[in-house]
C-alpha positions in Angstrom: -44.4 11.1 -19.7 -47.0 10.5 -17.4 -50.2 8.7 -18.8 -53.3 9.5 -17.6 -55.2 6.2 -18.7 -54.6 3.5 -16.7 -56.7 -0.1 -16.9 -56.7 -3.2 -15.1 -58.3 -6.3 -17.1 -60.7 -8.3 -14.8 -59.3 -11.0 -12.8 -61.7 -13.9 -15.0 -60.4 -12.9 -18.5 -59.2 -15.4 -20.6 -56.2 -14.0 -22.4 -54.5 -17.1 -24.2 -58.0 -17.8 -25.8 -58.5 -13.9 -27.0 -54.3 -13.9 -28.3 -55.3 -16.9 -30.4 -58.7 -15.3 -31.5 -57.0 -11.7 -32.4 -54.0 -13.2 -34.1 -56.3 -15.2 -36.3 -58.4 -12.6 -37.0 -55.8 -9.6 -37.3 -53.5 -12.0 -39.8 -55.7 -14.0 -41.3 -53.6 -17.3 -40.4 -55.0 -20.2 -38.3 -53.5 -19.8 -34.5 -52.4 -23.6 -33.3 -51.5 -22.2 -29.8 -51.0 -19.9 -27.3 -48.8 -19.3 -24.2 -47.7 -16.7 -21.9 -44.1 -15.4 -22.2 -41.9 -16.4 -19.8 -40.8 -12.8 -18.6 -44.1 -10.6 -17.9 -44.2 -7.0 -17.5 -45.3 -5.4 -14.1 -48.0 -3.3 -16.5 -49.0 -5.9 -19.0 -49.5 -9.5 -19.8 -47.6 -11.1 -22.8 -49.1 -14.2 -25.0 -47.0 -15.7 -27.4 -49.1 -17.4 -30.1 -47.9 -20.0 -32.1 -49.5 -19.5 -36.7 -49.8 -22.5 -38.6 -47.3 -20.9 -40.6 -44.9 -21.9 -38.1 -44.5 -18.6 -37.1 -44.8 -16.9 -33.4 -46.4 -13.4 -33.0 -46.8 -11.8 -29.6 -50.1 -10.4 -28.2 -49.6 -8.0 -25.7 -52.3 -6.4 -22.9 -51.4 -3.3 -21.5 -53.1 -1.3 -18.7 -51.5 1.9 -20.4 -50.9 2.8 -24.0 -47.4 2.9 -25.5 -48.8 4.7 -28.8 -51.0 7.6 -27.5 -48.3 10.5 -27.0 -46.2 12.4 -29.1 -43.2 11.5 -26.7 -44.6 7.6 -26.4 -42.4 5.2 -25.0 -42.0 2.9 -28.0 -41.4 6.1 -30.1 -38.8 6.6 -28.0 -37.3 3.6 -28.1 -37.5 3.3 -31.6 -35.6 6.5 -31.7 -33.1 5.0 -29.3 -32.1 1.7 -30.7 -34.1 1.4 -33.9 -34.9 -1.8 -35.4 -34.0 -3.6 -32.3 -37.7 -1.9 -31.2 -40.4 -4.1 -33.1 -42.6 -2.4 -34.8 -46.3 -2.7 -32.9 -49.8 -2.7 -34.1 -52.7 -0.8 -32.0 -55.4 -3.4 -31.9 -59.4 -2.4 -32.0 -61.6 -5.4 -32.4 -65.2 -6.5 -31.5 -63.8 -9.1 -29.7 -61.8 -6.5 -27.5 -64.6 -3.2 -27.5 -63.5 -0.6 -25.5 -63.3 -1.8 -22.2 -60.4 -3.9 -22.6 -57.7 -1.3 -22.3 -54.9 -1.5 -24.6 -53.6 -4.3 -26.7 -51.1 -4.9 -29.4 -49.9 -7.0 -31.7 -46.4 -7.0 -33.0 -43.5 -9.9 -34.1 -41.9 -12.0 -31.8 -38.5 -11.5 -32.0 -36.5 -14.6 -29.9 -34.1 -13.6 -27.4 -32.7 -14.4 -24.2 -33.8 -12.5 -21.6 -31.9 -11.2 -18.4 -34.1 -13.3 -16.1 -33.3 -16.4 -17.8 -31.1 -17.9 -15.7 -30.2 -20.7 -17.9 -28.9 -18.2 -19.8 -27.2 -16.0 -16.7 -25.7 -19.0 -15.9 -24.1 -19.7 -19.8 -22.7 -16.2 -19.1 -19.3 -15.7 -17.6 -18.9 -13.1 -14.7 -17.1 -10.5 -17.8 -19.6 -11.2 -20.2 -22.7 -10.4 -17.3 -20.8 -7.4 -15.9 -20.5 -5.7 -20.0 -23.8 -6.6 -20.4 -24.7 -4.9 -16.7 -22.3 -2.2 -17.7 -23.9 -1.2 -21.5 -27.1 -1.5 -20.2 -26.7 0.8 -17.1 -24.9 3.9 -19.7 -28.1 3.5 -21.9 -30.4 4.1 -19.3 -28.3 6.8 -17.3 -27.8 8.4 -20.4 -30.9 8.2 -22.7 -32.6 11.0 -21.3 -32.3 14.1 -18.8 -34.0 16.6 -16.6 -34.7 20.3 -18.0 -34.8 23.3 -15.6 -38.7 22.7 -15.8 -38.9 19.3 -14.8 -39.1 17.5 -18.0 -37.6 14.7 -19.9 -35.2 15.5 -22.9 -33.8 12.5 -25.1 -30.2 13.9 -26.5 -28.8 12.6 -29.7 -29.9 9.4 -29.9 -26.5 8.3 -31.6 -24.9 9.5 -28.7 -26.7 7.5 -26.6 -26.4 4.1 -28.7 -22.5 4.6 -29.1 -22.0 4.7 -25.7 -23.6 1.1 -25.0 
C-alpha cells in the first residue's frame, strides 16, 4: 500500500498538552497526565495519558493514516493476529482541525517492548532467539508478491500458526 498523504506536525506543537485535552474530551474522563511512550515510531509520535480513572489510553500522531484504505495497515493486522491489534479510534476535533494530519486514540495495552533492554536483558539467549525466530516467520510470511507487483495476505491462520 502506498499512501499518498503524508504530514509532518510543526516543530512548536505541543503534543502532551493536546493528548491530555483530546482524551478528556473524546472520553469524557478528567486526564491527570501525560507522557510520551518510551518506544516512538519513525512516522508518529505516541502520548500515553494517564484518566483519573486510573486508567492509561494512548494518543497517537501519525503523518499517514492507518484507517483510509481498504487494504489499511491496522486492517491488516487485525486480520493477522486479532485481538492482539487494539482497536483504534479516528480522531476529528476542533482542537485538531484539519491541518493536524492524523491522530488516534485507542487503549493502552502494557507490554514489554523489544527495545527495552531491561527486559532483553531478563531474557535468556533461547528465549530472545524464539522470540527473533517467530517474529521473523510472521513477517517473511504474512504477505507476498503477485505477478503484478502487489501485495497478497494468504490465510491469515496460516500465518499465525506458524509464529
Amino acid at each position: 500500500m502506498l499512501c499518498e498523504e503524508v504530514f509532518y506536525f510543526p516543530s512548536d506543537f505541543n503534543f502532551l498538552g493536546i493528548a491530555k485535552d483530546l482524551a478528556t474530551r473524546q472520553l469524557g474522563i478528567e486526564s491527570i497526565s501525560s507522557d510520551f511512550t518510551p518506544c516512538q515510531g519513525g512516522y508518529s509520535d505516541t502520548v500515553d495519558v494517564l484518566l483519573k480513572s486510573d486508567q492509561h489510553v494512548i494518543i497517537q500522531f501519525r503523518s499517514s493514516p492507518l484507517h483510509k484504505t481498504h487494504d489499511s495497515i491496522h486492517k491488516i493486522a487485525r486480520q493477522l493476529l486479532g485481538d492482539k491489534v487494539p482497536m483504534i479510534i479516528a480522531l476529528r476535533d476542533n482542537l485538531l482541525g484539519e491541518k493536524y494530519g492524523y491522530t488516534y486514540l485507542m487503549p493502552c495495552i502494557p507490554e514489554r517492548t523489544l527495545n527495552d533492554v531491561n527486559t532483553r536483558a531478563e531474557w535468556t539467549d533461547h528465549q530472545f532467539l524464539n522470540f527473533a525466530g517467530s517474529l521473523g516467520k510472521v513477517c517473511g510470511q504474512s504477505f507476498y508478491t503477485t505477478s503484478i507487483g502487489q501485495a497478497e495476505i494468504p490465510n491469515s491462520d496460516t500465518v499465525i500458526s506458524t509464529a
